[in-house]
C-alpha positions as CSV (number, residue, x, y, z in Angstrom):
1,X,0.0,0.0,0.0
2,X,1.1,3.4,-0.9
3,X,2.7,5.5,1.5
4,X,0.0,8.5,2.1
5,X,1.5,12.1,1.1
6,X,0.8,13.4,4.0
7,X,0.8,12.5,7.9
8,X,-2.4,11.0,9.4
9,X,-4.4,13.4,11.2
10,X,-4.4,13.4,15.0
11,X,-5.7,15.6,17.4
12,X,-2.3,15.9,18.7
13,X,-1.0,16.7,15.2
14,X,-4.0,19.3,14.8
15,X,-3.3,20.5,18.6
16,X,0.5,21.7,17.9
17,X,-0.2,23.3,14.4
18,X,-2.9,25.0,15.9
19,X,-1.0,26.3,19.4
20,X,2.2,27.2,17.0
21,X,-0.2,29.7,15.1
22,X,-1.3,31.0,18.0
23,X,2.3,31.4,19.4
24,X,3.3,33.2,16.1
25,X,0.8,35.0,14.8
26,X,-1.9,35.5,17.9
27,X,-5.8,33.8,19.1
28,X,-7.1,36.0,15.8
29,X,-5.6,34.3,13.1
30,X,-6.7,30.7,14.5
31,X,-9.5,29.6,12.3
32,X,-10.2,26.3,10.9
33,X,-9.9,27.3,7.3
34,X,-6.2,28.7,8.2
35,X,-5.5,25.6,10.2
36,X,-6.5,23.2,7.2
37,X,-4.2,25.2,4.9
38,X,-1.0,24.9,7.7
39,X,-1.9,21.4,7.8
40,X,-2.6,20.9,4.1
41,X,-5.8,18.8,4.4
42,X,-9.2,19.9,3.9
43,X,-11.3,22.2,6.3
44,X,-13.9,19.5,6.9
45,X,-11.5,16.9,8.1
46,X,-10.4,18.7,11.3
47,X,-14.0,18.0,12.2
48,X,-13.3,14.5,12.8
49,X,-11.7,15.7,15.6
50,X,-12.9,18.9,17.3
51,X,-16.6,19.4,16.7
52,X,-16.0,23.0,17.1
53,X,-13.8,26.1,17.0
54,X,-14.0,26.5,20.7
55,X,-13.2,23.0,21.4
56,X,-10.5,23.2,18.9
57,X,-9.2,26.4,21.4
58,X,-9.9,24.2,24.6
59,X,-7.4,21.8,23.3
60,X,-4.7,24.2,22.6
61,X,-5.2,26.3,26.0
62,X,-5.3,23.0,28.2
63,X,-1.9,21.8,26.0
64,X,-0.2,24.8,27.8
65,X,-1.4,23.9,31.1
66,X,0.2,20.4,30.5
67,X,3.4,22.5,30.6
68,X,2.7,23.3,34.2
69,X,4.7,21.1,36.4
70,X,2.6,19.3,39.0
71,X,5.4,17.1,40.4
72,X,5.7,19.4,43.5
73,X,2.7,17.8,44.7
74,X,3.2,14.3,44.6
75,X,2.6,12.1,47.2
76,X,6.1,11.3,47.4
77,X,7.6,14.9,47.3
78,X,9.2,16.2,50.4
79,X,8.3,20.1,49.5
80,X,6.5,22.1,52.0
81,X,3.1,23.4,51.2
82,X,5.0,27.0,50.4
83,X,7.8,25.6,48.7
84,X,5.6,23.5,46.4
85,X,3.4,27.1,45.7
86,X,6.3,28.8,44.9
87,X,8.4,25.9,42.6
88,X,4.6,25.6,40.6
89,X,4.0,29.1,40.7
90,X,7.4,30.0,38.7
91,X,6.5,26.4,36.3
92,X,3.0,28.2,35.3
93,X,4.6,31.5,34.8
94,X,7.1,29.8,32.3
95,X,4.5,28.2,30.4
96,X,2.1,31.3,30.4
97,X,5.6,33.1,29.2
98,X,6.1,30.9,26.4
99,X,2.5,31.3,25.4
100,X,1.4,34.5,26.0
101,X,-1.1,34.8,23.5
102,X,-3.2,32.4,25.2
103,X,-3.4,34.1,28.6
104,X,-6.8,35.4,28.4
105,X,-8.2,32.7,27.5
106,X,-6.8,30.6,30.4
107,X,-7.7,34.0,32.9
108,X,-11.4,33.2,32.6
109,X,-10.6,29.8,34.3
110,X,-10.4,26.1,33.9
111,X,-13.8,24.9,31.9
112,X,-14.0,21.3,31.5
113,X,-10.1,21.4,30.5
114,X,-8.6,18.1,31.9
115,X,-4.8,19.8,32.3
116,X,-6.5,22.6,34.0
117,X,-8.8,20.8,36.2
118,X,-5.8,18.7,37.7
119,X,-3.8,21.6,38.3
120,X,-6.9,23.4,40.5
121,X,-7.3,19.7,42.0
122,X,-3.3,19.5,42.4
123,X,-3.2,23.3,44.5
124,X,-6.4,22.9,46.3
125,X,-5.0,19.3,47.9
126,X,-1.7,20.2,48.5
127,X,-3.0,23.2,50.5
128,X,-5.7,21.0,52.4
129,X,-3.6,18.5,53.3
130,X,-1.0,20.9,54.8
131,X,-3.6,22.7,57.4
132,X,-5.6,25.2,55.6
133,X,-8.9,25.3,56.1
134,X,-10.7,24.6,52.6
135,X,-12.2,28.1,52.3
136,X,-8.8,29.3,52.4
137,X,-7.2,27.0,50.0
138,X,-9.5,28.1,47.7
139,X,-8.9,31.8,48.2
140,X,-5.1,30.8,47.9
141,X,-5.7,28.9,45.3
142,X,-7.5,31.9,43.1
143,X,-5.4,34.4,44.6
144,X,-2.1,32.5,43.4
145,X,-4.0,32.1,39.8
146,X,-4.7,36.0,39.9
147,X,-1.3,36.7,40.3
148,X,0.7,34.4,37.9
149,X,-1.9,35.3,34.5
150,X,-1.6,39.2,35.7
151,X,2.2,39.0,35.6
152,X,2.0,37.5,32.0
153,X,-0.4,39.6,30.6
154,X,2.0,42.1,29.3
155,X,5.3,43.4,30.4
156,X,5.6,46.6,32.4
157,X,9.0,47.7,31.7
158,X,8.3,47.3,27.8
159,X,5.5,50.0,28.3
160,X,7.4,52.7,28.9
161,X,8.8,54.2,25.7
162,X,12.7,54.7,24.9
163,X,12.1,58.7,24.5
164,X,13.9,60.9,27.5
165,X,12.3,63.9,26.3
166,X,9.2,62.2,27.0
167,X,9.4,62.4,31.0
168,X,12.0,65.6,31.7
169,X,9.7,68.0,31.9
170,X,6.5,67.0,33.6
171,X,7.5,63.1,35.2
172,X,10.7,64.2,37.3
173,X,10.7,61.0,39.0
174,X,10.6,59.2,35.5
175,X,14.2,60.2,34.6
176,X,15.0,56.7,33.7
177,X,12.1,55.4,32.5
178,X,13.3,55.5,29.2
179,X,16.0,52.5,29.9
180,X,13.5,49.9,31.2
181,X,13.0,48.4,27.9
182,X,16.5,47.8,27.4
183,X,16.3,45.4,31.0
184,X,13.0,44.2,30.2
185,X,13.8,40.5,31.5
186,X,15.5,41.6,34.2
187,X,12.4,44.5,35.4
188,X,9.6,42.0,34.9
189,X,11.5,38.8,36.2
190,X,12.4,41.0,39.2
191,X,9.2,42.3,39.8
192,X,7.5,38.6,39.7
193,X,9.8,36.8,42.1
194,X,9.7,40.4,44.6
195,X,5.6,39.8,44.6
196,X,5.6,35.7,44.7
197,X,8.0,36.1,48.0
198,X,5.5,39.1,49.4
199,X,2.7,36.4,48.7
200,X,3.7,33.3,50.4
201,X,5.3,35.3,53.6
202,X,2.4,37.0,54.1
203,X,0.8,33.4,53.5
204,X,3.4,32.0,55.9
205,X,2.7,34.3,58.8
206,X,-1.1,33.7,58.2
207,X,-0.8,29.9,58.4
208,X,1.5,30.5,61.4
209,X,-1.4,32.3,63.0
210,X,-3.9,29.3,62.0
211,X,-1.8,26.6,63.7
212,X,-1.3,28.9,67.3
213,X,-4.8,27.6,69.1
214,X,-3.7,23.7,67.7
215,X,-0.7,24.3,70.1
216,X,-2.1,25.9,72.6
């Protein structure tokens, strides 16, 4: 039998043309006419696989949490409850950073997304299990979400133009605004680890106070 020209579809296959569109050219060029051409098949075969658009988009979102690394929260790993937030924490930024153009997508939360759902699942537990009460790890649990999608929504230091002239006059304590850009990495990398540590000591003083009446 004849070789065929091209490789069997797969929903992984489909899944990785689709996310490296999205990676290069943004969520608005993903549609399944574009998707068919990139994969050189016809339009209605990609139906075989995603009944729709939007499940087509589930697939590719959820792919990126699949990035996350959950192995902090093993039953056999010796990380803290904090340690384990903050080693994920830095994971799920990575994979966000890699993939920014689907951050809002994943902001508006996990769906029926299977990758998603086990890292929510994979938080909430680790949390639970450590002491905090479940109303709590929930709040962590959003709170730590809120955080991580915010710092990759967009870069701060890239916002502020390379033009001195710009802030002399009227923003005196802008004078070096205009070199942020040129440390971008270095600003926004900065500015992530600075908040995650804020989070989880406050977080670590507020457990501290939880665990005071066990003792007493």
């Amino acid at each position: 039998m004849a070789r065929p020209r091209t490789p069997l579809l797969s929903r992984e296959r489909i899944v990785g043309a689709a996310l490296h569109l999205v990676d290069t050219e943004g969520l608005e060029a993903l549609s399944t006419r574009r998707l068919a051409t990139e994969l050189s098949v016809s339009g209605p075969s990609l139906y075989n696989h995603f009944a729709t658009k939007d499940d087509l988009l589930d697939a590719v979102v959820d792919s990126v949490m699949g990035e996350v690394d959950l192995g902090m929260f093993e039953p056999g790993a010796r990380a803290d409850w904090c340690t384990a937030l903050r080693d994920w924490a830095r994971s799920y930024r990575a994979a966000l950073a890699a993939h920014p153009h689907v951050v809002p997508v994943l902001a508006q939360g996990p769906g029926r997304r299977p990758n998603a759902l086990r890292l929510a699942d994979a938080v909430y537990g680790c949390l639970v299990a450590a002491g905090w009460p479940r109303g709590q790890a929930t709040r962590i649990g959003a709170l730590m979400r809120y955080f991580i999608t915010g710092s990759a929504l967009g870069s701060f230091a890239a916002g502020f133009p390379e033009d001195a002239q710009l802030y002399a006059a009227d923003y005196p304590h802008l004078g070096e605004a205009h070199r942020l850009a040129e440390h971008r990495d270095a600003v926004d990398e900065g500015a992530f680890e600075t908040g995650l540590q804020a989070l989880l000591d406050g977080l670590e003083l507020r457990f501290a106070r939880l665990q005071r009446p066990a003792q007493g």
